[in-house]
BARO-706318 format. One line per 3 residues: number of its first residue (from 1); for each residue z, y negated, x negated of C-alpha. Coordinates in Angstrom, 2 decimals. Layout:
N
NUM> Z/Y/X ~ ...
***
This chain:
590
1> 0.00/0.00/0.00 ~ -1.14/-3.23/-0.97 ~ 1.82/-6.24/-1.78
4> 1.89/-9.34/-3.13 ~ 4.08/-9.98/-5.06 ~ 4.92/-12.67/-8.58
7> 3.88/-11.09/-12.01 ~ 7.58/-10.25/-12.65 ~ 8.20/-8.74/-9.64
10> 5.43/-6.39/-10.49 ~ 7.19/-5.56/-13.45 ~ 10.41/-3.93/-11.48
13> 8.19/-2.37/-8.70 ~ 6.09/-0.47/-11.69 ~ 9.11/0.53/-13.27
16> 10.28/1.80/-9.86 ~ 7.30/4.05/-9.17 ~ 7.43/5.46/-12.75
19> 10.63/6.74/-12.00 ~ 12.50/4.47/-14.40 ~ 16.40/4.61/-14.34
22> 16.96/3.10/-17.22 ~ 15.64/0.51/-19.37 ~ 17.05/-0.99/-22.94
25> 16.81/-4.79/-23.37 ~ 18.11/-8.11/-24.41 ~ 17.33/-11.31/-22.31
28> 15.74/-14.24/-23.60 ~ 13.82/-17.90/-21.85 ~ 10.11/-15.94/-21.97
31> 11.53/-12.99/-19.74 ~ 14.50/-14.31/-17.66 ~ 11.58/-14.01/-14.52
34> 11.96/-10.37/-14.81 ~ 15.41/-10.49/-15.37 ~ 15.45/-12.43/-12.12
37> 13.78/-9.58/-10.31 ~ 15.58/-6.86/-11.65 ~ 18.81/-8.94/-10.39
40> 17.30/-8.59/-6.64 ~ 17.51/-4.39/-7.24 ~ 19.38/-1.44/-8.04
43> 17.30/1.05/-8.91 ~ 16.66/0.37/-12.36 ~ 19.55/-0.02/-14.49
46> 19.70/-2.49/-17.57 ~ 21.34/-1.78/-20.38 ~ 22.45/-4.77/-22.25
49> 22.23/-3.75/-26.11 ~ 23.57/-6.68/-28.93 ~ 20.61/-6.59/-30.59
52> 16.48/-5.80/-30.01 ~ 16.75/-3.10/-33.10 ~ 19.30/-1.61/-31.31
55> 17.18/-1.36/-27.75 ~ 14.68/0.49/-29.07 ~ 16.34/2.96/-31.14
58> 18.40/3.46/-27.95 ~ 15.10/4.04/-25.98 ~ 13.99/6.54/-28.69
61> 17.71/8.70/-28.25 ~ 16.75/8.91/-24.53 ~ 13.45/9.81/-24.91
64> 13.87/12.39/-27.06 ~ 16.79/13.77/-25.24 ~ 15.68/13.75/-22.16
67> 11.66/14.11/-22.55 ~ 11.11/10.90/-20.27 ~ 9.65/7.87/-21.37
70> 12.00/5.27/-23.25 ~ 11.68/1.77/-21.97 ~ 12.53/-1.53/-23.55
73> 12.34/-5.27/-22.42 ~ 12.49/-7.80/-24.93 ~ 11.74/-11.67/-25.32
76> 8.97/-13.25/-26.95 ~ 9.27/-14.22/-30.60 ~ 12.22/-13.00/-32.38
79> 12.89/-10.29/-29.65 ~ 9.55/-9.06/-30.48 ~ 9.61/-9.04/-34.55
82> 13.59/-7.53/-34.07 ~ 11.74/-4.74/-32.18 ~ 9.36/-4.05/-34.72
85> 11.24/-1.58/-37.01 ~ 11.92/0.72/-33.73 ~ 8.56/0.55/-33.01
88> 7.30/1.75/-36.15 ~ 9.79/4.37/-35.82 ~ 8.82/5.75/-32.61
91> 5.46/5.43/-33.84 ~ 5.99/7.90/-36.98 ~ 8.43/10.05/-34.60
94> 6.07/10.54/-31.48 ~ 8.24/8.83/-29.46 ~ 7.57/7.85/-25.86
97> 8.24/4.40/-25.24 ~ 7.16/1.13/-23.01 ~ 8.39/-1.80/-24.43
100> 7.83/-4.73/-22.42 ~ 7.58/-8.06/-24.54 ~ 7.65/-11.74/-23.22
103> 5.36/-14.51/-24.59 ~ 4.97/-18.10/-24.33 ~ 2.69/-19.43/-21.27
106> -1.37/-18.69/-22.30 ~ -1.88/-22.45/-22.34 ~ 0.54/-22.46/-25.13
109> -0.54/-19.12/-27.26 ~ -1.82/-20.01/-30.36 ~ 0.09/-23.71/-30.85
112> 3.04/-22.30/-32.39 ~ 5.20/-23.11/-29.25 ~ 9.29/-22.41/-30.20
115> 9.48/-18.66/-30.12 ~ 5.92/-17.82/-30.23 ~ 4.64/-14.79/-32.26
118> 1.42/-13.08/-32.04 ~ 2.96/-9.98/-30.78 ~ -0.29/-7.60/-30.40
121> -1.15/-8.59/-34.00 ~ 2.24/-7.78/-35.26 ~ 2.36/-4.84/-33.47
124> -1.15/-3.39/-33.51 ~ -0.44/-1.20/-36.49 ~ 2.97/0.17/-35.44
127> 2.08/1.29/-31.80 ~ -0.19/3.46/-29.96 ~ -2.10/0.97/-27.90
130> -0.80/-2.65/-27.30 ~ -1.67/-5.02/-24.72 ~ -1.78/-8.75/-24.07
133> -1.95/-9.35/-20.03 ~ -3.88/-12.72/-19.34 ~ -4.09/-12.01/-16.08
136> -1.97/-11.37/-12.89 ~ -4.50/-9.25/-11.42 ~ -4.36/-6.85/-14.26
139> -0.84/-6.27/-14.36 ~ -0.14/-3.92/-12.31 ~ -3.10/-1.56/-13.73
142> -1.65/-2.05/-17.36 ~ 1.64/-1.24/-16.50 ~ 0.69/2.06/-15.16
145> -1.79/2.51/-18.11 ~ 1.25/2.21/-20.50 ~ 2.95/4.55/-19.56
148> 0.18/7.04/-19.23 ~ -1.22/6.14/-22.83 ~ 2.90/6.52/-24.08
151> 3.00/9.78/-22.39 ~ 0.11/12.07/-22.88 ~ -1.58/13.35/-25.89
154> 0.57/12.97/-28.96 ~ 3.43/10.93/-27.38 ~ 4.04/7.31/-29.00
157> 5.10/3.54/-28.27 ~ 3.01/0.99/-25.62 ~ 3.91/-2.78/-25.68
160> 2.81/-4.95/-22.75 ~ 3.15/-8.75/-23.87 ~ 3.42/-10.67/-20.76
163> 3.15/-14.40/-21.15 ~ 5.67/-16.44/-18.79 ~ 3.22/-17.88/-16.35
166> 1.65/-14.57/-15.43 ~ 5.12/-13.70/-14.96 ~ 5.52/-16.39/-12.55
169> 1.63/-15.88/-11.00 ~ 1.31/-14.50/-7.75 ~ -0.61/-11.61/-7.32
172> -1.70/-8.14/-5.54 ~ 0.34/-5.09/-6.53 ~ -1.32/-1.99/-5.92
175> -0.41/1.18/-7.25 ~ -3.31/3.24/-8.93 ~ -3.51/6.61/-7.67
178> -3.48/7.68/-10.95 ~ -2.46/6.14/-14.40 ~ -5.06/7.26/-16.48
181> -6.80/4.87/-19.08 ~ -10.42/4.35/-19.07 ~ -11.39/6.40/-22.01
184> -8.15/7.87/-23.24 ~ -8.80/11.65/-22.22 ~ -6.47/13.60/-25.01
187> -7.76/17.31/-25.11 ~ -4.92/19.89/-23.75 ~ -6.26/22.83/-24.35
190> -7.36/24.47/-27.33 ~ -10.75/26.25/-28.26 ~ -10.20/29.61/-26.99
193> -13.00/30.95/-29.82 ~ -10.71/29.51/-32.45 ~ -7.61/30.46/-30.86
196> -8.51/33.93/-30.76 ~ -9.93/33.69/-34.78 ~ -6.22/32.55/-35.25
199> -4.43/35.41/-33.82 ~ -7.00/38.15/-35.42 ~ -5.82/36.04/-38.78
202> -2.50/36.47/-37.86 ~ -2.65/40.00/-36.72 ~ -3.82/41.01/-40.17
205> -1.53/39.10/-42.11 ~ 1.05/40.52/-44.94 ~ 3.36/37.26/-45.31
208> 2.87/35.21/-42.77 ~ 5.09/32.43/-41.72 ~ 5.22/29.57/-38.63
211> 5.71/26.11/-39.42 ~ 6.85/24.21/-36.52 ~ 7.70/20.79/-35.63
214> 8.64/17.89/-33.71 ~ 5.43/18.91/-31.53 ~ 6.61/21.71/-29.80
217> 9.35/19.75/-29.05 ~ 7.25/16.91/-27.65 ~ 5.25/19.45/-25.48
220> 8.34/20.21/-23.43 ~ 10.88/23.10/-22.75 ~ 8.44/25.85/-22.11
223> 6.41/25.00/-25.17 ~ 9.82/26.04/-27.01 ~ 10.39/29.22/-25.01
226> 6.72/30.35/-25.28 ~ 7.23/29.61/-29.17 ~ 9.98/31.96/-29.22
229> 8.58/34.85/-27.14 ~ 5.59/34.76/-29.99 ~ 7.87/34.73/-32.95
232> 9.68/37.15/-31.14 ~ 6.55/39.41/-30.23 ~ 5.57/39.42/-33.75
235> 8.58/39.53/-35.88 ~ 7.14/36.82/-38.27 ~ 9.62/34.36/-39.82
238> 10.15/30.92/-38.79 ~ 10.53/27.74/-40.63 ~ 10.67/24.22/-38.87
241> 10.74/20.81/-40.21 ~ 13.36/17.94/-39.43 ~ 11.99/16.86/-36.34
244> 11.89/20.62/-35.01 ~ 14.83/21.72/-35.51 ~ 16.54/23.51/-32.12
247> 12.64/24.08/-30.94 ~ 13.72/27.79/-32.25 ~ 17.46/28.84/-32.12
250> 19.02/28.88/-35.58 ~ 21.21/32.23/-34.62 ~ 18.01/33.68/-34.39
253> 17.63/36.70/-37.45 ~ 13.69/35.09/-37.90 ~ 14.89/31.97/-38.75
256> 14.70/30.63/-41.91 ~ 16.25/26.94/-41.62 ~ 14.43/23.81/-42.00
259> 11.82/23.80/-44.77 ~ 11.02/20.35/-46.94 ~ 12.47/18.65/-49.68
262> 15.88/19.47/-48.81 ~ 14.68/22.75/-46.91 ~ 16.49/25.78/-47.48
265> 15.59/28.21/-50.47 ~ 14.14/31.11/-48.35 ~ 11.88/28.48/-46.06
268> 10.26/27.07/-48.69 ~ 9.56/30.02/-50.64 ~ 8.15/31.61/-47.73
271> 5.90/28.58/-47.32 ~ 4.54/29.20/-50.82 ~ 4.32/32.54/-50.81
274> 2.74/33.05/-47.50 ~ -0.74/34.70/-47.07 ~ -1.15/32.76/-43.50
277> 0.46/29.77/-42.44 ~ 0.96/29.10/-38.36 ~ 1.12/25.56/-38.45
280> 2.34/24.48/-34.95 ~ 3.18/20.76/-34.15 ~ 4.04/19.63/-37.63
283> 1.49/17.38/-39.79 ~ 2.19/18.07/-43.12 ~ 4.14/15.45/-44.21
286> 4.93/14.98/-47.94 ~ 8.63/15.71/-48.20 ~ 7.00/18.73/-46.98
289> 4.30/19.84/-48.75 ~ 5.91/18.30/-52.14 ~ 2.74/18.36/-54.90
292> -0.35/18.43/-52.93 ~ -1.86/20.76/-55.29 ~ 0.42/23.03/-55.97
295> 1.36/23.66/-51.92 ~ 0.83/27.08/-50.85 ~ -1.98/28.06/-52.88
298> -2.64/31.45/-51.61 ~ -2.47/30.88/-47.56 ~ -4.94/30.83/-44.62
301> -3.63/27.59/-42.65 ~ -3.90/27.19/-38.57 ~ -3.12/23.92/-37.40
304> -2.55/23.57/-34.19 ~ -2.01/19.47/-33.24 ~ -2.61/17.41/-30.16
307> -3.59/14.70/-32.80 ~ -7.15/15.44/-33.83 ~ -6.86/12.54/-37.36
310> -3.69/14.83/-37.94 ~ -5.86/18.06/-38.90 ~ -7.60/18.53/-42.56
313> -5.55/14.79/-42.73 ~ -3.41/16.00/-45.89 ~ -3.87/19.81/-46.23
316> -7.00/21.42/-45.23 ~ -7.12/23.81/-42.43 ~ -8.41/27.09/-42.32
319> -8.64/26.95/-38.47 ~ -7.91/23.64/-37.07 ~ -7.01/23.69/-32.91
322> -6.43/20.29/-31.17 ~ -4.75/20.61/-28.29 ~ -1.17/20.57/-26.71
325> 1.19/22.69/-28.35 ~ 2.32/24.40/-25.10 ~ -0.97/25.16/-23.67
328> -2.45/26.51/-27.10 ~ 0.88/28.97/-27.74 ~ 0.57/29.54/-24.09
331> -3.00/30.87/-25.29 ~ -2.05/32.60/-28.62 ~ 0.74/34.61/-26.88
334> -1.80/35.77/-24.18 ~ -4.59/36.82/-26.91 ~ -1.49/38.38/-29.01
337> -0.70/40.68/-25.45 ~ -4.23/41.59/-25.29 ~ -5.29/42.46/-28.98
340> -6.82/46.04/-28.66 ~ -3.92/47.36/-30.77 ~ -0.65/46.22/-31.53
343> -0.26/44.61/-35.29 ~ 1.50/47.80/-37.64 ~ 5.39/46.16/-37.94
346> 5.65/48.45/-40.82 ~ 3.45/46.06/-42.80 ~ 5.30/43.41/-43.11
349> 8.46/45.18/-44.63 ~ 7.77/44.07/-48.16 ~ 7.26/40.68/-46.75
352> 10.67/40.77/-45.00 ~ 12.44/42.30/-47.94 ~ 10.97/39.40/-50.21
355> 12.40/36.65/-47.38 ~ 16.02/38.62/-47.70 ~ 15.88/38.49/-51.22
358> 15.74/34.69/-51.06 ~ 17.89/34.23/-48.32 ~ 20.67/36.52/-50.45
361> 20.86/33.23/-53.24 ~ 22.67/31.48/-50.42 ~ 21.42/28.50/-51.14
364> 23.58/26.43/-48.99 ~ 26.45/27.45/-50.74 ~ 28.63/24.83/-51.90
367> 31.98/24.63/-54.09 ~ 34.93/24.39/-51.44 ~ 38.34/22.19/-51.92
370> 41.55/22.06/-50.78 ~ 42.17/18.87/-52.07 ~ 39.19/16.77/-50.76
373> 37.06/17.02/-48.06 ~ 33.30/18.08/-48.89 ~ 30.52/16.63/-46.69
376> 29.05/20.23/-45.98 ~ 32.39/21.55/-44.43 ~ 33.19/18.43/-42.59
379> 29.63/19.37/-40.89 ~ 30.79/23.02/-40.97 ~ 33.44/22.39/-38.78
382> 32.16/19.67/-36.75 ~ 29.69/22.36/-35.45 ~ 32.46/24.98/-35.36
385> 34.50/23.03/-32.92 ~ 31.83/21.53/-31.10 ~ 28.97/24.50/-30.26
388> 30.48/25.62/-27.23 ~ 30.06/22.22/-25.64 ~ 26.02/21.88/-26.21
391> 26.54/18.48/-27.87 ~ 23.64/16.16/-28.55 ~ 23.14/15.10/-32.56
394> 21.93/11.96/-33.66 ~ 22.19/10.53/-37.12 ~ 21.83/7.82/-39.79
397> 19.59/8.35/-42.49 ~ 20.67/9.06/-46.25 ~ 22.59/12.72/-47.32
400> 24.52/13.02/-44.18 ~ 21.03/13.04/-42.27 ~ 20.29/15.92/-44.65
403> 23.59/18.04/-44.57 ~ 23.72/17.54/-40.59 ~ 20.17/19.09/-40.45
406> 21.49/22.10/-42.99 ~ 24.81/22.58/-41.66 ~ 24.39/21.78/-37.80
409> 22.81/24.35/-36.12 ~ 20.87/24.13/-33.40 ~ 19.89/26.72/-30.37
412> 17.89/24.58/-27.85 ~ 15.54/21.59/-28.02 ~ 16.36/17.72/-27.43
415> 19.40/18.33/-28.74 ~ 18.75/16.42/-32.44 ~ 17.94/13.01/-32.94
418> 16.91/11.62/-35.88 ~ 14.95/9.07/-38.39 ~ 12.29/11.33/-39.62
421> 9.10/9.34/-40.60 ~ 10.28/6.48/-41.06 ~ 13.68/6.93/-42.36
424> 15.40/4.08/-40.32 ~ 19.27/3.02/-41.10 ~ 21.12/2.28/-38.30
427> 18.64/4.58/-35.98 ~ 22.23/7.03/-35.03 ~ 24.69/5.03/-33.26
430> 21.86/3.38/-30.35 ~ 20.16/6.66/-30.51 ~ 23.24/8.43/-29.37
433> 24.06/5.70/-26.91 ~ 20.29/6.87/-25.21 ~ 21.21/9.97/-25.25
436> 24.74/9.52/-23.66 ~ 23.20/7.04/-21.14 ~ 20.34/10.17/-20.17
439> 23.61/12.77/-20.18 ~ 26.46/10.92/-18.94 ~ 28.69/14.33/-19.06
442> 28.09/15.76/-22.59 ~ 29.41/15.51/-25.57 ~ 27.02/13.33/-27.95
445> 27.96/12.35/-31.83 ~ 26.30/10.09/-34.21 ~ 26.64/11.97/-37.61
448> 26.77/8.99/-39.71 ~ 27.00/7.39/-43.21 ~ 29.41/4.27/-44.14
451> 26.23/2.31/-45.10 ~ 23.99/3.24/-42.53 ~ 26.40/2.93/-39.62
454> 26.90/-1.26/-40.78 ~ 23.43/-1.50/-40.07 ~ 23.82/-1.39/-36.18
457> 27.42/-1.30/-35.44 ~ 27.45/-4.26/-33.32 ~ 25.64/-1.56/-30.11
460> 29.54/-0.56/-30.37 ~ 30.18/-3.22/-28.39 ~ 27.29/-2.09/-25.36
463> 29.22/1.71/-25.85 ~ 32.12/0.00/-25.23 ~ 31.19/-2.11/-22.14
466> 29.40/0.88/-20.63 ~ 32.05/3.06/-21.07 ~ 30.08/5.45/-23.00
469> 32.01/7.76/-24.90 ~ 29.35/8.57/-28.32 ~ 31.47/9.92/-31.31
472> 30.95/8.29/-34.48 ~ 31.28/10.74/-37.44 ~ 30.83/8.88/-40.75
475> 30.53/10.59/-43.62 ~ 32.08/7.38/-46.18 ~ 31.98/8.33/-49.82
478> 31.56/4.70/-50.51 ~ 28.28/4.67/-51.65 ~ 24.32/4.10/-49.82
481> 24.69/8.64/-50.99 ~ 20.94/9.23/-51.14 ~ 20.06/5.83/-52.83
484> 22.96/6.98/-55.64 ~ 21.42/10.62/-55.69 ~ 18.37/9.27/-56.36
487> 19.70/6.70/-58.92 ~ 21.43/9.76/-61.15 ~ 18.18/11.77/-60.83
490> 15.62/8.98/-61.93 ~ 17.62/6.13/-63.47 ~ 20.26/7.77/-65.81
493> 22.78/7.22/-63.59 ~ 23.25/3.35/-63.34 ~ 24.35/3.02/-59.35
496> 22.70/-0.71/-59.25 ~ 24.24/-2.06/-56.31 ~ 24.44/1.74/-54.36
499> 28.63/1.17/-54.37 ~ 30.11/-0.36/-51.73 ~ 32.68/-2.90/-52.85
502> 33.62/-3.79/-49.22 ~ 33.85/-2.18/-46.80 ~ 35.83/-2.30/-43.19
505> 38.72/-0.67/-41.97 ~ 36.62/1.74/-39.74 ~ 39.88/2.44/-37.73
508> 40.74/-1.08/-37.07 ~ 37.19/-1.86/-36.28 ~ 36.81/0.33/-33.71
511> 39.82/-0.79/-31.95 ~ 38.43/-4.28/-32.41 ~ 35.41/-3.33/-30.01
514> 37.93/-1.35/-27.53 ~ 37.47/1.89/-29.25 ~ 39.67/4.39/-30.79
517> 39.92/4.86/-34.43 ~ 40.40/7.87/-36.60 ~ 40.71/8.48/-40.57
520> 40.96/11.89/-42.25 ~ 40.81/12.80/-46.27 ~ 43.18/16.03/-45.90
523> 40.81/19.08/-45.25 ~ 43.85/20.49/-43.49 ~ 44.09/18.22/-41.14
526> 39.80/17.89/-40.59 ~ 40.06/20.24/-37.42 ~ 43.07/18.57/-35.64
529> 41.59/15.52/-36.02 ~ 38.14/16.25/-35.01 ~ 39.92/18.03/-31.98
532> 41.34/14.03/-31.50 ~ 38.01/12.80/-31.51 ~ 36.68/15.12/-28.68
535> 39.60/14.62/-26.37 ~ 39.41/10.92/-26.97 ~ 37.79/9.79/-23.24
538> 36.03/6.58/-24.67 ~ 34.04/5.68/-28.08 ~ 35.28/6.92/-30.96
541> 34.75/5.81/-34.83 ~ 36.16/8.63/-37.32 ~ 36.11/7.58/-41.03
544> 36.06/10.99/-42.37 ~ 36.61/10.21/-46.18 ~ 34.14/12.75/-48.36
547> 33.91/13.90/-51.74 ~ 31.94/10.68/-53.52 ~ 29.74/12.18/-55.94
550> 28.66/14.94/-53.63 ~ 24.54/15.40/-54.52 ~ 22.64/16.94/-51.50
553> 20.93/20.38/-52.28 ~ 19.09/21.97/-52.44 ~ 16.26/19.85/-53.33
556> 12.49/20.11/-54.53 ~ 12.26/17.17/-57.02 ~ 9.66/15.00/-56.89
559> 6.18/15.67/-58.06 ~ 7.37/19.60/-58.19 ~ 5.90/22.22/-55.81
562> 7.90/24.60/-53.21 ~ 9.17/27.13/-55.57 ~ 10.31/25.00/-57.64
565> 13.66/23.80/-56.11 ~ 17.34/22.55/-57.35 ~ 19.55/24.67/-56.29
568> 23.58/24.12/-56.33 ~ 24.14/26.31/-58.84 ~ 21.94/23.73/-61.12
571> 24.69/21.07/-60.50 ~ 27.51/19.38/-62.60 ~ 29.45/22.06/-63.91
574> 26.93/24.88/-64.47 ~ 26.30/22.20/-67.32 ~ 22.67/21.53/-66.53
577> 21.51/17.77/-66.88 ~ 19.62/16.92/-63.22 ~ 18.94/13.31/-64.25
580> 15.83/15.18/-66.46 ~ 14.44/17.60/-63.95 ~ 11.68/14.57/-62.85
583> 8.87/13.84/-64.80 ~ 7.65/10.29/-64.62 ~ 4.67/10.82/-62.01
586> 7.54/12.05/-59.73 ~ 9.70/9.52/-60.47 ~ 6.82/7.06/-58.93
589> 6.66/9.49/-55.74 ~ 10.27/9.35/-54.53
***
């Protein structure tokens, strides 16, 4: 049915019929027109973050837990260039998001009015498809565009720049029957001739391995199940990377842990050994693949993506299928089912004696204390106490990222939220408060380092007035941990300006915003208080104090290739000096 309706009206009534509930923002003078209209309704709820950065990493936690599209509304200007950085992270990520941006009146683009940017030029590289509505009567059709183009094929962020007198323009709302985009026509399903050329190559293969990532997890719930009846079916191992992880359950026996640069021993091993590589979802990053050249010299490689400029991008593919990860392993599992003869198990038992080999150096291992907690069993026992309540993970970025990813484990999708691409500080503590706001009930925790967690601390203040009870976890050994790592490894160990000389009392802060506050050194006392932090009915902050020097392994150094990893045992007291195990092209690649 045909209304009319002001520009900003338009704006609520398209959130409406997307099925909005939520939406991330920050007011400002080149949107208070929609904020006006969303004060005349109920059904979509703002949530008032303390800062743009914050909005959209908060978009990104609810996206990603909850497989809906994130949405954002920001002014013109500043709001727009604070947004940026979540952007480009939900951008790298395949994130879902609409973020609505304000801009000066179109008489006044271009005359550098106060708090005018050029949005769609700032933002062209960092989204998926940007927009700059000139027009009333085009509104509405954007709108709906937006969220189709965030939505289908691989998943990523729209902005909508709507200048303030098209806000206040009266105009015809009409909802499109559907929301497609001219042109945009993503491919779903995959080339049945090369889907069934992949599963004859995998039939026949010796030491084969899947490689999964944050694409299955994009494609939905029964993309993950489907994934696991195959795996399951074939008896193959299974490696994922950081954006992956719970797409497979880690209890699982096929598992082999997250594969990468700080991948487990066995995973990345198997992913240079392997005679054919199941790529599903994951795009071959380079803390994945490590040297180019060197990266699993002896495999066949299928690729499945939904991105076609992701396949033969950085690794050429063997068999390269673009299409949706659930449909295609929808199709590989029903070829699998109807090969004339079932695959000979017995074949692979070298293969799987070779993976248990590898998985016996227990490379996750770690030297315990009584004296001082260690990062790894803080994360040990933060899982411990917590898998029985199916709690939703988000972190920081740095080591804690890392040992949350090794030590958490994870049994079901959405459940992990994290900075992979781009590696954004201050991505947890918003990102959990997205994910609280999708699951009001569960238990979420931002897994967090002292440096990163300074970075957006002021959204404790929108946990706090929402009464959103996310559990900071901080990791503090005083020092930005992976920036310090890094500094040992490549610059003889001279911490230029990785210490932190000052930092707050993390218990008195919290109470500050109208949280609680909790400290811990004593591993005796880790599961007591951790206990406190659960129980705790409103935002907590824990400073859990860590062992300082702490390195993060294992580890493929730079400019080294899969098999040739750092392993714990490599570390300070075996007597071995790490600071020389990078050659000077891999110092230039970190």
């Amino acid at each position: 049915m045909t209304e009319t309706m002001s520009g900003a009206e338009m704006v609520i009534k398209a959130l409406q019929d997307q099925g909005v509930e939520h939406i991330f923002g920050y007011p400002g003078g080149a949107v208070l027109p929609i904020y006006d209209a969303m004060f005349h309704q109920d059904k979509v709820k703002h949530v008032l973050v303390r800062h743009e950065q914050g909005a959209v990493h908060a978009a990104e936690g609810y996206a990603r837990s909850s497989g809906k599209v994130g949405c954002v509304l920001v002014t013109s200007g500043p709001g727009a260039t604070n947004a940026v950085t979540g952007l480009t992270d939900a951008m790298l990520d395949s994130i879902p998001l609409v973020c609505i941006t304000g801009q000066v009146p179109t008489h006044l683009i271009g005359s550098d009015a106060f708090q005018e940017c050029d949005t769609v030029g700032i933002t062209r590289h960092c989204t998926k498809h940007n927009y700059l509505v000139r027009s009333v009567e085009d509104l509405p059709r954007i709108l709906h565009e937006a969220f189709y183009v965030a939505s289908n094929g691989r998943p990523g962020p729209v902005v909508v720049d709507i200048p303030k007198d098209v806000q206040f323009a009266m105009g015809k709302y009409d909802r499109p029957k559907d929301n497609q985009h001219k042109t945009y026509r993503p491919q779903v399903e995959g080339d049945i001739e090369k889907i069934r050329a992949a599963v004859k190559l995998m039939a026949g293969a010796k030491k084969p391995v899947f490689y999964t990532g944050g694409g299955v997890i994009n494609a939905g719930d029964e993309a993950s199940a489907t994934l696991r009846e195959l795996v399951r079916l074939s008896g193959y191992p299974i490696t994922s990377t950081l954006m992956g992880l719970g797409a497979y359950p880690a209890a699982d026996p096929q598992w082999l842990g997250m594969l990468g640069m700080h991948g487990t021993y066995e995973a990345n091993m198997a992913m240079h050994d392997c005679d054919v590589m199941i790529c599903i979802g994951a795009r071959f990053d380079d803390r994945i693949t490590g040297r180019l050249n060197a990266f699993s010299p002896h495999s066949k490689k299928i690729h499945v993506d939904i991105d076609p400029s992701s396949i033969n991008k950085n690794v050429k593919a063997d068999i390269g299928i673009v299409g949706d990860c659930g449909h295609v392993l929808k199709s590989m599992l029903a070829e699998w089912k109807a090969l004339e003869k079932a695959p000979d198990r017995k074949r692979l038992d070298p293969w799987l004696d070779q993976v248990k080999s590898w998985q016996a150096r227990k490379c996750l291992a770690y030297r315990g204390s009584d004296k001082v907690i260690k990062p790894q069993y803080a994360v040990e026992r933060l899982y411990e106490l917590t898998k029985d309540m199916d709690p939703y993970i988000t972190t920081e970025v740095g080591q804690h990222q890392m040992w949350a990813a090794q030590y958490f484990r994870f049994e079901s999708p959405n459940r992990w939220m994290t900075s992979g691409g781009l590696g954004t500080m201050g991505y947890g503590l918003p990102a959990a408060i997205g994910a609280q706001m999708a699951h009001p009930g569960k238990l979420v925790i931002d897994i967090a380092g002292e440096a990163s967690i300074l970075m957006n601390m002021q959204e404790m203040s929108t946990a706090v007035q929402y009464r959103l009870p996310v559990k900071i976890f901080i990791l503090n050994n005083e020092y930005m941990g992976m920036v310090r790592q890094w500094q040992e490894l490549l610059h003889g160990s001279r911490y230029a300006e990785s210490y932190s000389e000052s930092l707050p009392d993390f218990v008195k802060l919290a109470e500050a915003y109208g949280g609680k506050g909790i400290r811990c050194s004593d591993p005796k006392q880790l599961d007591d208080a951790i206990r406190d932090m659960i129980a705790f009915p409103g935002p907590v902050i824990f400073d859990c104090l860590v062992e300082k020097m702490e390195n993060c392994f294992p580890m493929i150094p730079s400019g080294k290739a899969h098999n040739e990893m750092l392993l714990n045992d490599l570390g300070d007291d075996a007597g071995v000096d790490i600071g020389n195990v990078i050659d000077a092209k891999g110092k230039a690649l970190v």
